[in-house]
N, C-alpha and C positions, 0 to 999 in steps of 0.2 A: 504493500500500500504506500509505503514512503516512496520508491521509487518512481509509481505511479501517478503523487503530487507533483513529484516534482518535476517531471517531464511534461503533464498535461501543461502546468506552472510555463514552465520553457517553453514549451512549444505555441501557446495563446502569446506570451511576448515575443515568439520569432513572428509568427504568421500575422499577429493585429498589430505589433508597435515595433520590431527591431529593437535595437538596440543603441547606445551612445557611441561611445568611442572603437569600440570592437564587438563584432556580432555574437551571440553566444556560441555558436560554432564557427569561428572565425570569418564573422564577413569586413567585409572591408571598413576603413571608419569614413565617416561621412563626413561633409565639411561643417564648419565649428560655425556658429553666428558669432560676430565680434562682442567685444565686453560692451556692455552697456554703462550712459555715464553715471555717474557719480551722482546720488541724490546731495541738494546743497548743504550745508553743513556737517555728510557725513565725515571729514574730513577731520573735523573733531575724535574721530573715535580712530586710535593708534592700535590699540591693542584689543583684541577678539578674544574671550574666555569663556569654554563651552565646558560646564558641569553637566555631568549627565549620569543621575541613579539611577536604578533601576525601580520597573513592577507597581507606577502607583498612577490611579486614574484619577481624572480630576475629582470627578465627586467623592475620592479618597478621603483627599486631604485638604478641596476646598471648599464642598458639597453646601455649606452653610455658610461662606463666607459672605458679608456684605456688599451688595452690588454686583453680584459676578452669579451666572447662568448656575443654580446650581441644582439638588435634590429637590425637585417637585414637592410641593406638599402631598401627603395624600399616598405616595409612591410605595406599592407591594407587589412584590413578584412572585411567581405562581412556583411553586416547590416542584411541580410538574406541571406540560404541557397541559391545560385545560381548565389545570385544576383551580379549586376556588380556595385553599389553603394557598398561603402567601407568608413572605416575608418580609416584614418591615425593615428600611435603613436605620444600621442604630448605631449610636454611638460608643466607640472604646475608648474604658479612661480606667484609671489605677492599676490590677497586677494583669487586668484582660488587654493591655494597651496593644499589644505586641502582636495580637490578634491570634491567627492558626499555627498549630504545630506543624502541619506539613504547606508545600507549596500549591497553589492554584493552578490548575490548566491554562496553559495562557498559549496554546497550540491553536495552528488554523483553522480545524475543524470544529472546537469549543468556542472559539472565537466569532466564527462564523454563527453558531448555535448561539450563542446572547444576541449575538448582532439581530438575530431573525429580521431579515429583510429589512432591518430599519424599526423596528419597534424595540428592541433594546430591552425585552422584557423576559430572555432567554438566561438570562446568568445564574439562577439559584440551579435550575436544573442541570446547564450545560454542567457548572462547576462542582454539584454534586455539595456544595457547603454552601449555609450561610452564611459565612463569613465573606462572599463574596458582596455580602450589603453590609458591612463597618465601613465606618467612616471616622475621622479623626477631627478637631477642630480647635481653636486657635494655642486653648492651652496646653494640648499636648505636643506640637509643633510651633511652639512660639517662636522661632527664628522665621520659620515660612512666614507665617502670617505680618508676624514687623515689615518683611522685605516687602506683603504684599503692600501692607500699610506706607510705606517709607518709597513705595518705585514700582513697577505694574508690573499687574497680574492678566494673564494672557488666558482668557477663557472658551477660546476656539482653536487651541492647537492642538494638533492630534501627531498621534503616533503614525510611522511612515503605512507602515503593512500589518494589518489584523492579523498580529502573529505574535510569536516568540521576539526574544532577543538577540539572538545574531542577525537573521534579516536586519531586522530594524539600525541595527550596528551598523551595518554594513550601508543602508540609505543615509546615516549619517555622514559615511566619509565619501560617499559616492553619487547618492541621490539614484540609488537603483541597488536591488540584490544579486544581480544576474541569474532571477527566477528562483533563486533560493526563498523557498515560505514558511522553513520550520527549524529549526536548533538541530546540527548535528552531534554535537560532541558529548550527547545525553545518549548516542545509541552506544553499541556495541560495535568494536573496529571501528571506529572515530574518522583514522586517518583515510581508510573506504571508503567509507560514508563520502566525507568531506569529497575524497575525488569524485564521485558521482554526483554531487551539485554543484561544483562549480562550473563552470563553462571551461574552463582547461583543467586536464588533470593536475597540471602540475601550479596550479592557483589560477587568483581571478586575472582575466585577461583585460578588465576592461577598465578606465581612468577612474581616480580617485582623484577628490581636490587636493591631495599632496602633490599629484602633478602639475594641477594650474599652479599651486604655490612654489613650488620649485622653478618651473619654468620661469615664471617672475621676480624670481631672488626675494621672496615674501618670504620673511623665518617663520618656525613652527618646529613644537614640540609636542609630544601627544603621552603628559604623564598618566604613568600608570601606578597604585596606590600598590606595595610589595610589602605583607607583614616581615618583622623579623621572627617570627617564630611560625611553622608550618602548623595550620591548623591540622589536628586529627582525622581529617577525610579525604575519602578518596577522591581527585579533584582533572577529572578527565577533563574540563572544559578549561581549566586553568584561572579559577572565581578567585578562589578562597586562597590559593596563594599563586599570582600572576607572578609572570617574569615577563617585563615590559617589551621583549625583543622574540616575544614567543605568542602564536596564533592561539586565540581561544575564545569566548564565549561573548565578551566585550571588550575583544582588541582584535577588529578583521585586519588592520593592517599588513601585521605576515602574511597574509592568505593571499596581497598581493604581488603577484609575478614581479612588476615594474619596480615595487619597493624592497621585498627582499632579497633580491638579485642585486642590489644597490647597494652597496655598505654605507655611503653618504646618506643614504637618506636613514637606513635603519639606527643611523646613530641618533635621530632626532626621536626612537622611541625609549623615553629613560624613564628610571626610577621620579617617583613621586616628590621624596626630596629635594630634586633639583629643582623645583618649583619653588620652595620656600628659597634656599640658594640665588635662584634667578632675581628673585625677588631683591633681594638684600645686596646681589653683587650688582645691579640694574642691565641682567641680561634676558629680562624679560623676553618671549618670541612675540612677534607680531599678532601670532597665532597660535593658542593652544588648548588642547583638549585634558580635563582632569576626569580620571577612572578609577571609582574605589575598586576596592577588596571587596570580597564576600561579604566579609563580616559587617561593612560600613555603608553596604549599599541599599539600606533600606528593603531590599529584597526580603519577601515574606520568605519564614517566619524569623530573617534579622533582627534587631531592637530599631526600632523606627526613630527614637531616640538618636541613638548610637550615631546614626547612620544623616540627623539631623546637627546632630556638632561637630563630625569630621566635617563638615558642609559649610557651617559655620567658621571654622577654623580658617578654611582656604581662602572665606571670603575676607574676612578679618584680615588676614596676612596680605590679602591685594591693597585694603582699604588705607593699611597702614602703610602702605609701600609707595613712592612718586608715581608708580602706575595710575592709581585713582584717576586722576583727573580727566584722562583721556583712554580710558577700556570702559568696555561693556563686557557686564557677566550676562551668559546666557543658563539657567539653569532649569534644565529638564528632568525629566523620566524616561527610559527608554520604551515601555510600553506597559497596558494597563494593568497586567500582573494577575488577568480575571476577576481583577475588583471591580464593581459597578460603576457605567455610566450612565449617565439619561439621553444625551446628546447623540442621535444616530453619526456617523462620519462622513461627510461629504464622497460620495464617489467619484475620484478621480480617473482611475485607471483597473487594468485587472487586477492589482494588488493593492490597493488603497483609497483613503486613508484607512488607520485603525483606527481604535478607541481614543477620545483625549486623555491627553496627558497633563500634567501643569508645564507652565512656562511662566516662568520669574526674569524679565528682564531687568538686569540692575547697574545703572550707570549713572553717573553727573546730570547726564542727559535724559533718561528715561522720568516720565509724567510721573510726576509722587502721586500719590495715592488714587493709582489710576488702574480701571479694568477694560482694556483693550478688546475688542468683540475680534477683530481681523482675523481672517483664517488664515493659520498657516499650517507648517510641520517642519521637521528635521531638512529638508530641502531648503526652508525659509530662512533658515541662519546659516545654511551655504549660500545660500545668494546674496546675503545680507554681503558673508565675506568675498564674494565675488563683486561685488559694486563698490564696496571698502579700497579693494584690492585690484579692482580694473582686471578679474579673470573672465576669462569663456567657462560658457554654464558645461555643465558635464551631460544632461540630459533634459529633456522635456519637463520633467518635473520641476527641477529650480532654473530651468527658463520661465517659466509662467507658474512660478510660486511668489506672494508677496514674500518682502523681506521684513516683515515684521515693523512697516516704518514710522506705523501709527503708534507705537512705543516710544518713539521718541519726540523730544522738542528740544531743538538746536539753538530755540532764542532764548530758553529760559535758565533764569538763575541757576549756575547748576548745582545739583543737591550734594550734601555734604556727606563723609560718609558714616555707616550708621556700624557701630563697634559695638556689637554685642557679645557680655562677657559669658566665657565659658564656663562652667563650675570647673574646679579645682578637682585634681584627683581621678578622670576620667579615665578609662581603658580599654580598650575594645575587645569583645566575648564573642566569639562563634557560638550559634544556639543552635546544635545541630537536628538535622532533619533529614530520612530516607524517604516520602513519601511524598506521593500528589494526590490531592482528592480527584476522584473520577466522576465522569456526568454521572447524573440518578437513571438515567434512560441514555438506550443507544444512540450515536448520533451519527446521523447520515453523513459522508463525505464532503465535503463540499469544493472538492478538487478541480471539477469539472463546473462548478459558477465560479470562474472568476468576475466576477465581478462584471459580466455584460460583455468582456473581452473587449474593453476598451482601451485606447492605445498606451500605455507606459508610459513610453521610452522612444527615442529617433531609432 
């Protein structure tokens, strides 16, 4: 059945949309449309800083916030197709904060199953727990919420592909998967798998915005968070304890041909450290990407906590650094984690969007206490750095994706920044977990709807 995804996947993006830079089966690349200019004042913003946790949807974490699209009043989902038993959105707070002991399905064919055609009424069943209706709110995420209070909250962004995490990784540095629509490093023979969805056996064959940046002498670094002590599990995808120069779960970089054939450029994937370093020695990148560790990434059932003041930490270390005045923090989620949304996802293409995500834009320049309706996704803050950065778009997707620019105001006083203390004493705990809740009922394929078979990708 996997194989089956994944080729149906590939084959509706060869025959309805092609591809960007190189064909999934080696077609030829196509010509590039020129960079587009420069919105006015984006010139203010030096520096690009893209956080990205993992697994939490909007109505997660901002479901009750004020002024921002959130949980419906009234809203109960059906425990089963038909049924008239339901579950209500409730709230976790004291030792239930942390919510499920094991992880949620957050695969395409469960994903697809909440989605139902747009009614968004599918998640108790698809995911087989309740837990897929907790939600969190300002006092148990008090960093979140200040940033929303203090600089805007983005309550129409979504995640790239109603899927997993690698996908979605992967539209992050690419703005395409190359057909890939589910997590390999979760099966058995990893390294197999992986060549069976890529479009080259021997990695992805097709551009990353590390190549528009390179090609334009635009620096960049893509830290990766590396415990010093291995956690106790077995860690095929490479979560819980990365090594920044090595392919895994959320870091597709290695997976590309063009970068790990490169020693130049694999030197710009380092340890997390060098960020605070950069920081202090003022060798900041133009561009860069920060990736926890398992433990820190909010990832059910991580400490949400936990994984909200390593978060804190990084921003703090920008705020206090000559950076401030002139970077944007972008800070996301990689996808919804099978937590509930209300929000169906615009249909763009055979693969997306997925579920919303949050997006926290925080800068000098970003609208204080502002909630941004704009639709965007992970394409929208490549294009952002494509317009920053005068690059060619990589695909269809962040050609005619907004750059999130209603987040900004270029004429106004710019805001100060906002140092929020960390408690003293902090440490970070792996909460381990073998399991995933499964649907309560079987779920049909849904391999074969992409999505209308509408075009991708050039």
């Amino acid at each position: 059945m996997f194989k089956i995804k994944i080729i149906l996947a590939m084959l509706a993006c060869l025959l309805f949309a092609g591809v960007a830079s190189r064909g999934l089966f080696g077609a030829p690349q196509p010509a590039q449309a020129a960079a587009k200019p420069e919105p006015p004042g984006l010139n203010k913003i030096n520096h690009v800083i893209w956080i990205m946790q993992e697994n939490r949807s909007f109505d997660n974490y901002f479901g009750t916030y004020p002024g921002a699209d959130g949980i419906p009043p009234g809203t109960c989902l059906p425990v089963l197709p038909g049924s008239r038993r339901c579950i209500k959105p409730f709230l976790l707070q004291g030792a239930a904060m942390n919510g499920p002991a094991c992880d949620l399905n957050h695969d395409w064919d469960p994903a697809h199953a909440s989605y139902d055609h747009g009614a968004m009424d599918g998640f108790v069943w698809a995911e087989g727990s309740p837990y897929t209706m907790e939600y969190l709110d300002g006092h148990d995420i008090p960093s979140y919420w200040d940033y929303a209070r203090h600089f805007t909250l983005a309550d129409r962004f979504f995640s790239s592909l109603m899927g997993p995490s690698l996908p979605n990784h992967v539209y992050m540095v690419a703005a395409q998967s190359g057909g890939l629509i589910d997590n390999v490093c979760t099966e058995h023979n990893v390294i197999e798998r992986l060549k069976e969805v890529m479009d080259d056996p021997a990695g992805f064959s097709f551009a990353s915005i590390i190549n528009r940046l390179a090609g334009q002498n635009v620096s960049w670094k893509y830290y990766v968070e590396t415990p010093r002590q291995r956690p106790p599990v077995a860690d095929p995808c490479h979560v819980f304890y990365p090594s920044p120069q090595q392919f895994g779960l959320w870091n597709p970089l290695p997976g590309f041909k063009s970068i790990r054939d490169n020693p130049a450029l694999m030197s710009h994937l380092v340890n997390q450290t060098e960020y605070y370093r950069d920081l202090q020695q003022g060798t900041l990148p133009d561009v860069a990407w920060l990736i926890p560790d398992g433990q820190d990434s909010e990832h059910p059932p991580q400490p949400v906590q936990q994984g909200m003041w390593y978060v804190t930490r990084l921003i703090n270390a920008l705020m206090k650094s000559q950076y401030w005045a002139d970077s944007v923090i972008f800070l996301t989620w990689d996808d919804y984690g099978g937590l509930y949304d209300n929000v169906a996802p615009p249909e763009l293409d055979a693969f997306g969007y997925g579920p919303r995500v949050p997006l926290l834009v925080i800068s000098p320049y970003a609208k204080p206490d502002y909630v941004t309706n704009e639709v965007g996704g992970f394409a929208s803050i490549l294009k952002f750095i494509e317009l920053r950065f005068h690059l060619r778009h990589l695909t269809k997707r962040d050609d005619e994706s907004t750059a999130m620019m209603d987040a900004f105001d270029f004429n106004q006083n710019p805001n100060l920044p906002l140092i929020i203390p960390v408690p003293a004493g902090l440490t970070s705990h792996y909460r381990p977990y073998n399991c995933t809740y499964q649907p309560s009922v079987p779920i049909t394929p849904r391999s074969i709807q992409l999505r209308h078979f509408a075009p991708a990708l050039h």
